[in-house]
ZATOR-954231 format. One record per residue (C-alpha): y, x, z. Coordinates in Angstrom, 3 decimals. Example, Ala and Ser with C-alpha at 12.3 -4.5 7.8 and 13.67 -1.06 7.14 Angstrom:
# ZATOR-954231
PT         c2         c1         c3
PT     -4.500     12.300      7.800
PT     -1.060     13.670      7.140
This chain:
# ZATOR-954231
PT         c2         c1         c3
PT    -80.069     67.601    100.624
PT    -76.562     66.771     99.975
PT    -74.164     66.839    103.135
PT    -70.723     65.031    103.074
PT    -68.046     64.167    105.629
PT    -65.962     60.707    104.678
PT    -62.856     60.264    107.123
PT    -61.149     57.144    107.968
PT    -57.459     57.175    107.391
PT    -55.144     54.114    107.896
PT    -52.676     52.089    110.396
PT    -53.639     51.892    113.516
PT    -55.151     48.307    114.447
PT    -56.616     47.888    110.641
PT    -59.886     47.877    111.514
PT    -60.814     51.485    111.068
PT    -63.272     51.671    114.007
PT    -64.425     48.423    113.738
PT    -65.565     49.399    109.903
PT    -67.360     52.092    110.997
PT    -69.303     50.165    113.041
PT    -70.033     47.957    110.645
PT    -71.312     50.271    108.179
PT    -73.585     52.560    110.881
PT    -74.006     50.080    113.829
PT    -72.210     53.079    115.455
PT    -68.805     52.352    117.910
PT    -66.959     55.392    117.878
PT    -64.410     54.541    120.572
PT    -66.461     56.349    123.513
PT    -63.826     56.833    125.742
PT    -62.708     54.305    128.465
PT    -59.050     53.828    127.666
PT    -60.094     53.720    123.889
PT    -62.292     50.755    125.221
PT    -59.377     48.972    127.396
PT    -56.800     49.446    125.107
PT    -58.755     48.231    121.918
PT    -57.118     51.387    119.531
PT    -59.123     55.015    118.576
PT    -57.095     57.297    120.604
PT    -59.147     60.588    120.073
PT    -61.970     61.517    117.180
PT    -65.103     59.689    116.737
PT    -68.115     59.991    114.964
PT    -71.000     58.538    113.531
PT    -73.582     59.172    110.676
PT    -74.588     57.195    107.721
PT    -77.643     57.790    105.382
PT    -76.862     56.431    101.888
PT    -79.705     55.477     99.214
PT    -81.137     58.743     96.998
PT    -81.278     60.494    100.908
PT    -77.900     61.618    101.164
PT    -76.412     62.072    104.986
PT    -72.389     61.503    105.138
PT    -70.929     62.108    108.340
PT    -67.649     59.850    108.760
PT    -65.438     61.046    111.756
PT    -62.803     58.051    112.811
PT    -59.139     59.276    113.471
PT    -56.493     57.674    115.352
PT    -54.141     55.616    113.876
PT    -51.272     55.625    116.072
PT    -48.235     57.948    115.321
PT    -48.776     59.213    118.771
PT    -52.262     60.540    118.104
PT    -51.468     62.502    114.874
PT    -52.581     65.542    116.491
PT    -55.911     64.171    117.130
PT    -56.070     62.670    113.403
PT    -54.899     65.924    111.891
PT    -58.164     67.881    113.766
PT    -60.169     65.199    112.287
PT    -59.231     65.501    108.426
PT    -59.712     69.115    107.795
PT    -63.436     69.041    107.104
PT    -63.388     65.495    105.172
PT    -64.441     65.939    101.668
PT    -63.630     61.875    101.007
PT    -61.507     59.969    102.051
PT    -61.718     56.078    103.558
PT    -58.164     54.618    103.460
PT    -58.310     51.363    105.764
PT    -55.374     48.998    104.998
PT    -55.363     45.799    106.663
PT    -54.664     42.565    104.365
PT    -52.595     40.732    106.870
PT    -50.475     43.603    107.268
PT    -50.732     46.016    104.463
PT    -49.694     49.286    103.753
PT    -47.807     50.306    107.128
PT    -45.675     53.777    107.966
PT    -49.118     55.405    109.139
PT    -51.036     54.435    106.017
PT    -48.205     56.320    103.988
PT    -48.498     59.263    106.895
PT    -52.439     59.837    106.713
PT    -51.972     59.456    103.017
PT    -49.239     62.473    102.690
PT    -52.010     64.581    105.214
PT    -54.959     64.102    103.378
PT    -53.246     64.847    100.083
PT    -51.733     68.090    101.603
PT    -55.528     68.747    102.796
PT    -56.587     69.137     99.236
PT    -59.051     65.781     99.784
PT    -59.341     64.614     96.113
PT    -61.802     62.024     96.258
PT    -61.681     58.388     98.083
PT    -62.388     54.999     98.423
PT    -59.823     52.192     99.820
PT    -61.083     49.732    102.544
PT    -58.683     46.304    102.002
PT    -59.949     44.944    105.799
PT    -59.691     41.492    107.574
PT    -59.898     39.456    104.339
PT    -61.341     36.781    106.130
PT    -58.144     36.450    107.505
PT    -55.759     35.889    104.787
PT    -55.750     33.251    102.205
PT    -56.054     34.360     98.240
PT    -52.141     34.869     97.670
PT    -51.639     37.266    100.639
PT    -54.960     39.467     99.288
PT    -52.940     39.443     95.926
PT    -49.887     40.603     97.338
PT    -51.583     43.054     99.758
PT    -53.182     44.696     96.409
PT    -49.965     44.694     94.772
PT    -49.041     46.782     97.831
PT    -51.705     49.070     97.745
PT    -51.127     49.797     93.847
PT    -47.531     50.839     94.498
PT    -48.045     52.984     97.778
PT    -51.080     54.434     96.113
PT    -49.703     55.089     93.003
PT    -49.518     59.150     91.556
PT    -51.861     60.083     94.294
PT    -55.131     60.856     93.953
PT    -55.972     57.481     95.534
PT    -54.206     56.150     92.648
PT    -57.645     54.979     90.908
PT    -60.284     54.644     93.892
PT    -62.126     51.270     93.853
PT    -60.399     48.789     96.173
PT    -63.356     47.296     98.193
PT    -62.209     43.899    100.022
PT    -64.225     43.693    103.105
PT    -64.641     41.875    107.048
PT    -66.297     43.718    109.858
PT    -66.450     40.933    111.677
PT    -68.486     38.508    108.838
PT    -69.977     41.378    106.855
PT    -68.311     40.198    104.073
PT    -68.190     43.119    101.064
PT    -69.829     45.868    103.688
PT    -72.806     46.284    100.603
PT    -70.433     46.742     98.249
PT    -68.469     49.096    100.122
PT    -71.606     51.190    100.862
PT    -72.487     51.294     96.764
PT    -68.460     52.865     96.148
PT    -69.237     55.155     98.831
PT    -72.210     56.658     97.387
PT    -70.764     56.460     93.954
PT    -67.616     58.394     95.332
PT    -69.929     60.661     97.219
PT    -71.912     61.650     94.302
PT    -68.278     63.037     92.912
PT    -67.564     65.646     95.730
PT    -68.572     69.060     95.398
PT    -71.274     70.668     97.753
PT    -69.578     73.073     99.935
PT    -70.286     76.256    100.041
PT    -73.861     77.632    101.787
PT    -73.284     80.818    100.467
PT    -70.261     81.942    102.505
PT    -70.328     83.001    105.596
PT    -70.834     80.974    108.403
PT    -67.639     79.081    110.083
PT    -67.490     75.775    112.032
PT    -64.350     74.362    113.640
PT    -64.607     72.797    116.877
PT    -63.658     69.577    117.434
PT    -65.114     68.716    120.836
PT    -66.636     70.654    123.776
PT    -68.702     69.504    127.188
PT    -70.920     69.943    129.374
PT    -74.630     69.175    129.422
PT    -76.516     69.383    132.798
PT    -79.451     71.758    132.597
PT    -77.895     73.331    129.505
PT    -74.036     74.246    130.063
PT    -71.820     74.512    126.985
PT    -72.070     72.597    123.702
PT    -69.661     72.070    121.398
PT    -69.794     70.048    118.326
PT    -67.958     70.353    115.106
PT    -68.141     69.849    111.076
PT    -69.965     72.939    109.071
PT    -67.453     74.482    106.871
PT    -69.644     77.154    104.959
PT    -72.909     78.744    105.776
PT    -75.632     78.323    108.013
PT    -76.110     78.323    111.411
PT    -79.438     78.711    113.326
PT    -81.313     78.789    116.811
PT    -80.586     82.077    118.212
PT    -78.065     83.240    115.814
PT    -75.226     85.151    117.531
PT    -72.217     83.596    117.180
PT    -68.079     84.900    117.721
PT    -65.434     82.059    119.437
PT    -62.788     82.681    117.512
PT    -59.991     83.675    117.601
PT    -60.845     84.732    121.028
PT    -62.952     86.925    119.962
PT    -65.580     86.038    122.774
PT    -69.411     86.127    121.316
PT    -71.903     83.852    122.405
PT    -75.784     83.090    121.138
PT    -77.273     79.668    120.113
PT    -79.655     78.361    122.430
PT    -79.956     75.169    120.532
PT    -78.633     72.669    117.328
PT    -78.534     69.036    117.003
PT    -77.695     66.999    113.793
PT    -76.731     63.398    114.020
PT    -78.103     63.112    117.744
PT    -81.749     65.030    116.534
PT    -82.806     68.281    117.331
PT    -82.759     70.822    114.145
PT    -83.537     74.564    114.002
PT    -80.539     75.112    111.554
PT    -77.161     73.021    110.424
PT    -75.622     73.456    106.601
PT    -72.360     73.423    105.019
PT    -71.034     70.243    104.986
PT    -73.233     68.862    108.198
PT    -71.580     67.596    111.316
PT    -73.326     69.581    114.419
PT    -73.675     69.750    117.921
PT    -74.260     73.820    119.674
PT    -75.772     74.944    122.908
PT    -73.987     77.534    123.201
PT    -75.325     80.571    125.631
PT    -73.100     83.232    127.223
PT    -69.953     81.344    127.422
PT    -68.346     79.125    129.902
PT    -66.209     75.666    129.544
PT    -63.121     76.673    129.986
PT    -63.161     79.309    127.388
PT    -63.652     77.773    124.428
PT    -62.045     73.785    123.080
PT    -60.496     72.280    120.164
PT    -58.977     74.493    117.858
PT    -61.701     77.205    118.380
PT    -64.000     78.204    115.452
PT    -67.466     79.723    115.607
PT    -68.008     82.418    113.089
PT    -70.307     85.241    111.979
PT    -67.404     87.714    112.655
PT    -63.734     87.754    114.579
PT    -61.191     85.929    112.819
PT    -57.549     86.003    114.179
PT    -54.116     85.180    112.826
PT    -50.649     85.640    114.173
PT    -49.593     85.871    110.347
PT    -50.645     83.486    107.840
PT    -49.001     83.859    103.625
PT    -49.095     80.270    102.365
PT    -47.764     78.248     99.485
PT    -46.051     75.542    101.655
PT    -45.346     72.180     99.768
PT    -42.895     69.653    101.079
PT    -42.923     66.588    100.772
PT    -40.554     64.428     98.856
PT    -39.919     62.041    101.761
PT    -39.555     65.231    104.625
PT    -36.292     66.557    105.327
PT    -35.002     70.001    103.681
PT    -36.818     73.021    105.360
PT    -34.143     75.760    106.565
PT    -35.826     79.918    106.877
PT    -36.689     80.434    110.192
PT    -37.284     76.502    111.562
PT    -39.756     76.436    114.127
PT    -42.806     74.140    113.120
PT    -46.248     73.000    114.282
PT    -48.871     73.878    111.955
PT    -52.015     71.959    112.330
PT    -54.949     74.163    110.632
PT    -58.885     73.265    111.032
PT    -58.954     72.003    114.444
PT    -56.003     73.490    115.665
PT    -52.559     73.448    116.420
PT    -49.502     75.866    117.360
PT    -46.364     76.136    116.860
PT    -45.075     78.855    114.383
PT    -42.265     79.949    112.388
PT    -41.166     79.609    108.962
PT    -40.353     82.452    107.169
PT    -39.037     81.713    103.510
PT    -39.558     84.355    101.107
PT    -37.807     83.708     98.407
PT    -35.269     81.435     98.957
PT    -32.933     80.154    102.279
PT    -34.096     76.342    102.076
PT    -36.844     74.073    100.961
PT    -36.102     71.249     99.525
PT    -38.232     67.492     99.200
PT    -40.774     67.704     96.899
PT    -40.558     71.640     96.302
PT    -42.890     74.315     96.810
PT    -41.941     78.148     98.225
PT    -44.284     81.252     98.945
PT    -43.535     81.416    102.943
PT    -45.127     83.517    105.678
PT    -46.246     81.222    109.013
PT    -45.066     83.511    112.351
PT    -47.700     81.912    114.827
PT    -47.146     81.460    118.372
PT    -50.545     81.883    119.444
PT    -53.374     83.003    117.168
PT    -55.588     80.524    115.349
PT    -58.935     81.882    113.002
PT    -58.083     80.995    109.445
PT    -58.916     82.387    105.916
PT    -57.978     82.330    102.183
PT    -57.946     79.122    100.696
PT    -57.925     76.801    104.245
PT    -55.001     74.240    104.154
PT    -52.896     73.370    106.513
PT    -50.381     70.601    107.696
PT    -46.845     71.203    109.112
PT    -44.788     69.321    110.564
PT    -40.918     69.277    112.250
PT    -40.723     70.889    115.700
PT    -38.347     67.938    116.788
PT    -38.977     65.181    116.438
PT    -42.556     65.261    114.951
PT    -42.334     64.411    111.597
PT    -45.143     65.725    108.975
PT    -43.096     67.801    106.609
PT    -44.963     69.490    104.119
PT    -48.399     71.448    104.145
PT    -50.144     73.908    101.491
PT    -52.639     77.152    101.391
PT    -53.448     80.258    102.762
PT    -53.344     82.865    100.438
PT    -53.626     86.098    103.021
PT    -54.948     85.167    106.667
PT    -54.086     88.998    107.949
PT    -50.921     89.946    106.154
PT    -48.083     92.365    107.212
PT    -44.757     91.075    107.882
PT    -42.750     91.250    104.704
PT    -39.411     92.037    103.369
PT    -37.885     88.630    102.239
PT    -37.655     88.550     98.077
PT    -40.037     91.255     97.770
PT    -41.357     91.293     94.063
PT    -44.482     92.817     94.613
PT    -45.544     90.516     97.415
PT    -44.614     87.787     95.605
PT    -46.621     89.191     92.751
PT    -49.751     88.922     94.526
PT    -49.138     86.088     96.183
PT    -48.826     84.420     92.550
PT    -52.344     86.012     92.057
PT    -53.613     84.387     95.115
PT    -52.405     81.507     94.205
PT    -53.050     81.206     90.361
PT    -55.198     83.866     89.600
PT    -59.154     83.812     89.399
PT    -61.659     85.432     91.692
PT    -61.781     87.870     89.051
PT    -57.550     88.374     88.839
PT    -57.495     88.473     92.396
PT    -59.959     91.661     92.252
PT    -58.561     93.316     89.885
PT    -55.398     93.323     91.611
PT    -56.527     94.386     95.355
PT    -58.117     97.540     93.337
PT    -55.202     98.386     91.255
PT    -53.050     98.532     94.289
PT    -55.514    100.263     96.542
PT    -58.846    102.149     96.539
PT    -61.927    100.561     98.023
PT    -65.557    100.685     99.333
PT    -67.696     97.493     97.781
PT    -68.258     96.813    101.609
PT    -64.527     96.693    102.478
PT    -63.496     94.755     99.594
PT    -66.219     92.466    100.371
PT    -64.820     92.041    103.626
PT    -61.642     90.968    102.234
PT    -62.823     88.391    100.107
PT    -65.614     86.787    102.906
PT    -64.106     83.234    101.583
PT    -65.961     83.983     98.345
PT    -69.602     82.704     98.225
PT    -71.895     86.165     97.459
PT    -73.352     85.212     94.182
PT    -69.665     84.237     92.801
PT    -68.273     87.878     94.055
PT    -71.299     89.816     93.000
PT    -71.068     88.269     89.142
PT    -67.274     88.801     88.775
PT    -67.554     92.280     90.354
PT    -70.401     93.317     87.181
PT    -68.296     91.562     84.786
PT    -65.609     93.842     85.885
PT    -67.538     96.535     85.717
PT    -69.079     96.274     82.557
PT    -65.782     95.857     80.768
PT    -64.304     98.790     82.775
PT    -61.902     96.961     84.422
PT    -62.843     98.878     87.345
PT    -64.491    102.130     88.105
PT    -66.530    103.188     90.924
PT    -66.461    107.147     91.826
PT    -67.925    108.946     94.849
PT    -68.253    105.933     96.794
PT    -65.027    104.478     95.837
PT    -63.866    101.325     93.413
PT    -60.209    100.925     91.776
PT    -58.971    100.296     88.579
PT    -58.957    102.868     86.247
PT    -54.988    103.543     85.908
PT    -55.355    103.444     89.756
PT    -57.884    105.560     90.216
PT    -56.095    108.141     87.517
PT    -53.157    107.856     89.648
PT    -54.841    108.468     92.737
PT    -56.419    111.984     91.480
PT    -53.221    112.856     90.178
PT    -51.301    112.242     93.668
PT    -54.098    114.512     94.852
PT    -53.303    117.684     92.399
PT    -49.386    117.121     92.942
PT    -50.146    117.044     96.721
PT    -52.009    120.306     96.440
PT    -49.363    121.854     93.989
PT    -46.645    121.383     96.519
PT    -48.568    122.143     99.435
PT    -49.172    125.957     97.403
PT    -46.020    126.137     96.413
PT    -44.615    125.565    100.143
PT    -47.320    127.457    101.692
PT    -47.767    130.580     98.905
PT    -49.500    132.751    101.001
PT    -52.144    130.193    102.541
PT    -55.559    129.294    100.870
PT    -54.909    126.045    100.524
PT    -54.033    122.530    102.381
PT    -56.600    122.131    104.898
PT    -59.170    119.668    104.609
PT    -58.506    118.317    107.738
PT    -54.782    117.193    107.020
PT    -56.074    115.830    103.411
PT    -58.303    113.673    104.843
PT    -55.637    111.890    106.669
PT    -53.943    111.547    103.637
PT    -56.446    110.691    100.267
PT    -60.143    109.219    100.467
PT    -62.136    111.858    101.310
PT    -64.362    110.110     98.732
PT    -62.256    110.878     95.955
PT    -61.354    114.354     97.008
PT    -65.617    115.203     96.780
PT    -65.321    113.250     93.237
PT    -62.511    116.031     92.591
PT    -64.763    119.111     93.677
PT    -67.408    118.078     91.828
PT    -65.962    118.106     88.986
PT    -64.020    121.159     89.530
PT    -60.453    119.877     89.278
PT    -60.067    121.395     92.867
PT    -61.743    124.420     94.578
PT    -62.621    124.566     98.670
PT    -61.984    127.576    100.082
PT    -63.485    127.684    103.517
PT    -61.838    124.779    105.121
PT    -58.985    124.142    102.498
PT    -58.571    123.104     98.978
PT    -56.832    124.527     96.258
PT    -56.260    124.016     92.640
PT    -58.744    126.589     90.610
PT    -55.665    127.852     89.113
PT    -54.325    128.758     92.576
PT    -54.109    132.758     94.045
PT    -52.120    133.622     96.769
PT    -51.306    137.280     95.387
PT    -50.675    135.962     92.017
PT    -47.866    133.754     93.232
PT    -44.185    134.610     93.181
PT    -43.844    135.248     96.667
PT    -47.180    136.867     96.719
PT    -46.517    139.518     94.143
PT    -43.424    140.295     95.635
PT    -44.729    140.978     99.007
PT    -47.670    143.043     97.472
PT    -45.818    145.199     95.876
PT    -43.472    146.171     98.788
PT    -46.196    146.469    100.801
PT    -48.163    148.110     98.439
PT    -44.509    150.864     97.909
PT    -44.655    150.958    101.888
PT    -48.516    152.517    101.812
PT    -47.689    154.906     98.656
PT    -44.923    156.746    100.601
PT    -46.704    157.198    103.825
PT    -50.095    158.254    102.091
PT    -52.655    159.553    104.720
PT    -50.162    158.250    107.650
PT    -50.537    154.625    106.835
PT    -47.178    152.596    108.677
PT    -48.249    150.333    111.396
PT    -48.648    146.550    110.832
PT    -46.178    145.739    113.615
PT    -43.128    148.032    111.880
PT    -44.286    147.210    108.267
PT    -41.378    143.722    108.864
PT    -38.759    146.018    108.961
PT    -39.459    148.569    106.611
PT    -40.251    146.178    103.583
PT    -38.004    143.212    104.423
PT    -41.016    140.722    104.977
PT    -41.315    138.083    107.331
PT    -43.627    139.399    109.988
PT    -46.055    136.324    110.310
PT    -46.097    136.867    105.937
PT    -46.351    140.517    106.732
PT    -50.110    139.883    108.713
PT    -51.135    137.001    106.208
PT    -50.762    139.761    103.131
PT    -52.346    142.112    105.106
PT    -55.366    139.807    105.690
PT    -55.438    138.479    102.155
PT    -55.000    142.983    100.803
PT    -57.964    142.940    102.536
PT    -60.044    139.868    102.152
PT    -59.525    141.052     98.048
PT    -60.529    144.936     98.876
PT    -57.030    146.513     97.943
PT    -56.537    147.304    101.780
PT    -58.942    148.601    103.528
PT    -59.568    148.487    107.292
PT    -60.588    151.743    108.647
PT    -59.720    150.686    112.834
PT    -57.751    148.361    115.056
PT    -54.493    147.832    112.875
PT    -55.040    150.767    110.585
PT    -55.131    150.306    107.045
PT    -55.114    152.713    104.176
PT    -54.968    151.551     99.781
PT    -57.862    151.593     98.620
PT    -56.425    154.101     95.891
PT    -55.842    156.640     99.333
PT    -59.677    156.003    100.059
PT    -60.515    156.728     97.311
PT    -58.431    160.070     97.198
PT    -60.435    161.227     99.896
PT    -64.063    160.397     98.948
PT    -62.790    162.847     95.896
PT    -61.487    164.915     98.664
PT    -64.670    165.128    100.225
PT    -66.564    165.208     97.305
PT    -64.710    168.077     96.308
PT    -65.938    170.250     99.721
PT    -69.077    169.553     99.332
PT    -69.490    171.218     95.927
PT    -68.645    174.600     97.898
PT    -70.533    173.895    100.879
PT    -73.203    171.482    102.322
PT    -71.480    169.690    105.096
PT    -67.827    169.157    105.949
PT    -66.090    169.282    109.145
PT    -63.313    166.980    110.087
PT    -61.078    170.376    110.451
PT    -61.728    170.716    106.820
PT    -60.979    167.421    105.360
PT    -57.753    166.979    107.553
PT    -56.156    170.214    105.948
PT    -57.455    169.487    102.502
PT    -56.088    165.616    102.816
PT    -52.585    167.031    104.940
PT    -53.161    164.103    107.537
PT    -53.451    164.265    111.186
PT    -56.874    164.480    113.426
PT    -56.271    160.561    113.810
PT    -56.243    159.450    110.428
PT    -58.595    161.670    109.171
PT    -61.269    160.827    112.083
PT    -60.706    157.207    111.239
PT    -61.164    157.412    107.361
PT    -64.962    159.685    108.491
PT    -65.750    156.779    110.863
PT    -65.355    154.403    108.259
PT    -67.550    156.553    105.660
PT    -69.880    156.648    108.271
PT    -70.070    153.192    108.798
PT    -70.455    151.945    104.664
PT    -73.056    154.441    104.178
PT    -71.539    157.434    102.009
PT    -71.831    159.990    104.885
PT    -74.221    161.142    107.233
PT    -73.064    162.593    110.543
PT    -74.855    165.280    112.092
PT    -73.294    166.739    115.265
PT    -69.826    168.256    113.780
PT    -70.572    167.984    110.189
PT    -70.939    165.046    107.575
PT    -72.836    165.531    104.330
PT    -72.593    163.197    101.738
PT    -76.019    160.401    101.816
């Protein structure tokens, strides 16, 4: 079933209200001083089933300049638009106002209400129509069916309901594929049930017991129960006006210009394409404006980015500095209008809801920006993912305004003609994701060559840095080694560097002179020239590679000298069965020390076998 909100837009004292009642038996002044003062001084609403079963909801704004604010909470959800103009008075400054907000609101479709025709003889309803054709004219009201109508004799109210469902049957279903999101236009109290609030159903569905977030508070809050044009349903649908129970949250935290939502949405920052209007005054960078956006309204200001002034009838890429958050996404529209006096200026769309503040005539912001704003789904894709490597999830999350069958087909169109690329978890463009390896290999080149001795840049610290993703992708296909907690290119050896060779061989000169007397770790600094904290790293990496060898605490002989001595050794026992330590120590000219440390250490790998104060070879 087909859902539509219709808004009424006109002067004030037209005969908006009145209309409305005439079409649904509904009066939608309900409050007191709307009723004593005869004019719609906050929203109303009502509901109207047209033949072939579809259900428009018509909310009924204020006409008075004073109650713009209240009119401008009112026309963000209308998808068509019913301009009342009064024939004894015709088109009026507010009819021109509501006109200029509902265009900058993206409404496209409409129908114009000519009221109080039994009030005017034949020549003032010609000249009232020759009014309308002129103020209408170039606007997308500029062909809608001029209905002549009285509320007060039913005269025309048929016809009028026939345009309406022709006009209806033009406007697009929104979307029930997106994610849930419903401004609120109204909350109360019910006795026996606390909270409700009641708003119009941008995207999505919402059902008993779904959880639900108050945004941009951020508060959550579960749905104890739904009601549809005054009946009880167990779920509302894009495009439906609806009334929620809400559980979980009080009164006084939640009104007008909240938004219920399947997730947190908050803005302090909004990047728009702002449009002025040809009648508003030039915009300066930097004015201070109040935006009007779904329900709500703050004050915010303008940041031009790429020029110093606006001028009528122009359009600029700007970035909204908001006063106090509001929830908002791609593709919402917005009003704005002069801080002082209160003048509706221009209004547009957002094109990033989260952004970062941005340099002023930045050309890669206003590259995407263009994207956002002229691109397809598909473009705007392609360029998130050639600027930045993501997770299907977290791009999905980025592009929430997107209904899911719309995202899923453009992302396998993408795929299939390799526009992107999805490795080890991750999705970019190809270039991008080229690029990305690459800053991965330089990283590690640098890292080696400021770090020669080390085994590598720590996987900790990389992980900071690159996906760790894309650094498995790397390992896997072996255009980077680990080695124990680091990663290196294959390429990469510590003793095979500059600085490596260098130090081995002084090191390596250091041990050849002192033979069976090996120098002490702690003196080896001074004696070869080497930076002591390079001096133990070498000495750890001799080892780790088996040309040092670790016979005790901070003793270490060549392996070339070990090997001297198993020959040594080798040599005794062809003359006699066992050896004594006396007996090696003269034939290798070292001291008692040395030469007990190097028998220790045959003793321990398994070439000798002591027995009491002998060794014979195993």
């Amino acid at each position: 079933m087909k859902h539509v909100m219709i808004g009424t837009a006109g002067h004030i004292d037209h005969g908006k209200t009145a209309l409305v009642k005439a079409l649904t038996g509904t009066d939608t002044d309900r409050l007191a001083e709307e009723k004593r003062r005869g004019i719609t001084i906050d929203l109303g609403f009502a509901q109207m089933v047209l033949p072939g079963g579809t259900i428009a909801g018509i909310v009924d704004v204020p006409g008075h300049e004073k109650f713009i604010r209240n009119m401008l909470a009112g026309a963000g959800a209308i998808d068509l638009a019913l301009m009342v103009v009064a024939a004894d008075e015709g088109v009026m400054p507010q009819t021109r106002e509501h006109l200029d907000i509902l265009t900058l609101l993206g409404v496209q479709h409409g129908v114009v209400a000519l009221t109080k025709c039994d009030l005017v003889d034949e020549e003032t309803l010609e000249l009232a129509k020759e009014d309308l054709r002129e103020a209408f004219a170039g606007s997308f009201l500029q062909k809608a069916p001029v209905m002549e109508v009285s509320a007060v004799t039913g005269m025309g109210i048929s016809a009028l309901r026939e345009a309406l469902l022709l006009a209806v049957g033009k406007c697009p279903e929104r979307g029930s594929g997106r994610p849930f999101r419903m401004p609120v236009d109204r909350v109360f109290t019910v006795d026996g049930f606390g909270t409700v609030v009641t708003g119009t159903v941008l995207g999505g569905t919402l059902s008993v017991g779904d959880p639900v977030v108050v945004c941009p508070q951020g508060l959550e809050a579960r749905v104890r129960g739904l009601q549809s044009g005054g009946t009880d349903v167990a779920a509302v649908f894009a495009g439906q006006r609806a009334a929620a129970n809400l559980g979980g949250i009080k009164r006084e935290n939640i009104g007008r210009g909240s938004l219920l939502a399947c997730r947190v949405l908050s803005c302090t920052r909004l990047d728009v394409r702002l449009d002025a209007l040809p009648t508003a005054h030039i915009l300066h960078h930097g004015s201070r404006l109040h935006l009007a956006i779904g329900t709500a309204s703050v004050v915010c200001r303008l940041i031009l980015l790429d020029q110093d002034m606006l001028y009528p009838g122009e359009s600029a890429y700007a970035q909204l500095r908001l006063e106090q958050p509001v929830a908002a996404q791609y593709g919402d529209r917005f009003v704005v209008r002069f801080y002082s006096p209160l003048l509706t200026v221009g209004g547009g769309i957002v094109l990033d809801a989260c952004p970062n503040k941005h340099k002023r005539s930045d050309p890669e912001v206003l590259s995407r920006l263009h994207c956002y704003r002229n691109g397809t789904l598909s473009d705007q894709l392609v360029y998130e993912l050639s600027h930045a490597l993501y997770t299907r999830r977290d791009l999905r999350e980025r592009f929430l305004h997107c209904a899911d069958a719309a995202f899923d087909e453009a992302w396998q169109v993408l795929l299939d003609r390799g526009m992107i690329m999805e490795t080890g978890g991750l999705v970019g463009t190809p270039a991008l994701m080229a690029e990305s390896g690459q800053a991965i290999l330089k990283a590690l080149a640098a890292y080696h060559l400021e770090h020669p001795l080390s085994d590598g840049f720590p996987l900790s610290e990389m992980q900071k840095c690159f996906p760790a993703a894309l650094m498995e992708s790397l390992l896997e296909k072996g255009m980077i080694v680990r080695r124990d907690a680091a990663a290196a290119l294959p390429e990469f050896v510590p003793l095979q560097t500059d600085a490596g060779s260098s130090a081995r061989e002084k090191l390596f000169a250091a041990y050849r002179a002192a033979g069976f007397a090996p120098p002490a770790p702690a003196s080896l600094a001074e004696k070869t020239g080497i930076a002591p904290e390079m001096v133990f790293r070498m000495l750890e990496l001799l080892r780790r590679d088996g040309e040092l060898i670790c016979v005790g605490p901070e003793l270490f002989f060549l392996r070339e000298t070990v090997d001297c001595a198993k020959e040594k050794f080798e040599t005794l026992t062809k003359r006699q069965e066992s050896v004594r330590l006396s007996e090696l120590r003269d034939a290798l000219g070292a001291s008692r020390k040395y030469t007990q440390a190097i028998l220790e250490y045959f003793d321990e790998i398994g070439y000798t076998v002591r027995d009491g104060d002998v060794r014979r070879l195993k």
